[in-house]
DOVO-328410 format. One record per residue: residue number from 0; x, y, z of N, C-alpha, C in turn; residue in one letter. Coordinates in Angstrom, 3 decimals. Layout:
NUM, X, Y, Z, X, Y, Z, X, Y, Z, A .
...
END
This chain:
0, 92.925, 11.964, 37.502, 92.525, 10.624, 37.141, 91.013, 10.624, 36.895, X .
1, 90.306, 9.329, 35.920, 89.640, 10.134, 35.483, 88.166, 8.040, 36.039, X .
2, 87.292, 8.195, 36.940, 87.159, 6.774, 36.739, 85.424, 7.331, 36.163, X .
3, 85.405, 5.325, 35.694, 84.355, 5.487, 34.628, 83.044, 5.440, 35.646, X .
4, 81.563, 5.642, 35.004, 80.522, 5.174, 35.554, 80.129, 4.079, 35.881, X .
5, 80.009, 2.901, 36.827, 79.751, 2.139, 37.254, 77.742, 1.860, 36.726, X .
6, 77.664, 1.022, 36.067, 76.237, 0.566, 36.195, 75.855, -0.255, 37.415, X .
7, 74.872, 0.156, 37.859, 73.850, -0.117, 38.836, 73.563, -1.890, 38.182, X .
8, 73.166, -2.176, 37.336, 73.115, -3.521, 36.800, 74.644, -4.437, 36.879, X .
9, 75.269, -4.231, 36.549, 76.835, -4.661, 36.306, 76.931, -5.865, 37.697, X .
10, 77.669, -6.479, 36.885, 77.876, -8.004, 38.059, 79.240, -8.697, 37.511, X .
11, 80.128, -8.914, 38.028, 81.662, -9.676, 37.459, 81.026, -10.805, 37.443, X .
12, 81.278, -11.758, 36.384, 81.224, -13.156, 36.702, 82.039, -13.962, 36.321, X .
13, 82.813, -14.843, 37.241, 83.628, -15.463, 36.931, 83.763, -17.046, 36.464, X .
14, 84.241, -17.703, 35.587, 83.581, -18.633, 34.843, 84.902, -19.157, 34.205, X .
15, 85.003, -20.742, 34.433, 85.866, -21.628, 33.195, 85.856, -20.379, 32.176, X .
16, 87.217, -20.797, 31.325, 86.755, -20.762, 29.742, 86.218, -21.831, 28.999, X .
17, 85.739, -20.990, 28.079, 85.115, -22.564, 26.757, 86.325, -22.803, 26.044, X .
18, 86.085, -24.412, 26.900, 87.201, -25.338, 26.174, 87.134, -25.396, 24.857, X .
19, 85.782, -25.394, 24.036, 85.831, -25.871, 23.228, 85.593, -24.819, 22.019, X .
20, 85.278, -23.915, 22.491, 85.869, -22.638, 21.590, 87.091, -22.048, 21.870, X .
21, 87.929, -22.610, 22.894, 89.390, -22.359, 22.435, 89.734, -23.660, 21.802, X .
22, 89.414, -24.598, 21.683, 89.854, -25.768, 20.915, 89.757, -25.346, 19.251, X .
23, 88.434, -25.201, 18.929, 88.214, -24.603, 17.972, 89.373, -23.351, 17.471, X .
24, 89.059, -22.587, 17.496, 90.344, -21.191, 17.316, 92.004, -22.349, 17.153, X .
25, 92.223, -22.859, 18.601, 93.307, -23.820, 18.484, 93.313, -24.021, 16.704, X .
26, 92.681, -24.958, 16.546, 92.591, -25.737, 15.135, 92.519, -24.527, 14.275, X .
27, 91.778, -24.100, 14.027, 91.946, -22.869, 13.455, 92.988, -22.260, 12.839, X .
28, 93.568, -21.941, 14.076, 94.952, -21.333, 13.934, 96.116, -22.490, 13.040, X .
29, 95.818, -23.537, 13.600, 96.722, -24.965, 13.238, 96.364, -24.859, 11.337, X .
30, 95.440, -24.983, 11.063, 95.046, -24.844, 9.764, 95.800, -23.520, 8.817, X .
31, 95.410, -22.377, 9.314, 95.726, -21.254, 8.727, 97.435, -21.022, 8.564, X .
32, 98.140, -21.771, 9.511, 99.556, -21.889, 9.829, 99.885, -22.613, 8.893, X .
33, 99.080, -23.999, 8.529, 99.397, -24.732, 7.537, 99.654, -24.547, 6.242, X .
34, 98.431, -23.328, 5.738, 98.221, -23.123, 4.673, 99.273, -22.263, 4.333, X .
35, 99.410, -21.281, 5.268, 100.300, -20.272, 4.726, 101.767, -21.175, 4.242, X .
36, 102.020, -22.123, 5.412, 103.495, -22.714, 5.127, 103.395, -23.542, 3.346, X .
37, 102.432, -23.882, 3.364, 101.977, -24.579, 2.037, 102.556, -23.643, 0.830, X .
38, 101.651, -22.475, 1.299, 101.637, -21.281, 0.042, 103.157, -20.748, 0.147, X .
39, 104.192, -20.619, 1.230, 105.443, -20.157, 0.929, 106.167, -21.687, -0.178, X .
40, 106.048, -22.783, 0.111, 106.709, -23.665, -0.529, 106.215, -23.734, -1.916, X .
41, 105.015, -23.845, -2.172, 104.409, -23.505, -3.327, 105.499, -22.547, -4.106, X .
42, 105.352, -21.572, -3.916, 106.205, -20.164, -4.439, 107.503, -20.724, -4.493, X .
43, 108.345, -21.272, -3.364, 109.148, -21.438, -3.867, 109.483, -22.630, -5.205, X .
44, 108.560, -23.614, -4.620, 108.929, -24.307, -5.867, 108.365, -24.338, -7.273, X .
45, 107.238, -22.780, -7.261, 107.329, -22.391, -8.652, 108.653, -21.596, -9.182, X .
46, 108.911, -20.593, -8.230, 110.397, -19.990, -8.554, 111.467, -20.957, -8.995, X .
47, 111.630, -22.442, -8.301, 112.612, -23.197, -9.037, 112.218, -23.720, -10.209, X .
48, 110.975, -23.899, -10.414, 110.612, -24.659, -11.609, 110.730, -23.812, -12.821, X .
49, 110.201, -22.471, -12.583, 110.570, -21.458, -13.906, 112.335, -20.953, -13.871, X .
50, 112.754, -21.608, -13.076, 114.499, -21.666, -13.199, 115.365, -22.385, -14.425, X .
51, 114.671, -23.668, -13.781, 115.414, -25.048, -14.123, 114.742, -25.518, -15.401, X .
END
């Protein structure tokens, strides 16, 4: 087994997360989800339109 070097400086700190940079990302994600669903319907309803 193999353990790493420990720095002499090094300190854990433990801390909330940022709400509001996971809020952010949240939305983010909410957006990018959107778009994509957008862009599959898109496609499809160019595929029906060059059908019909």
């Amino acid at each position: 087994m193999v353990c790493p070097d420990i720095s002499p400086d090094w300190k854990e700190v433990d801390r909330y997360p940022d709400s509001a940079a996971r809020e952010t990302v949240n939305l983010l994600a909410e957006r990018l989800d959107s778009a994509a669903n957008n862009a599959r319907l898109a496609a499809v309803w160019h595929r029906r339109k060059k059908k019909g």
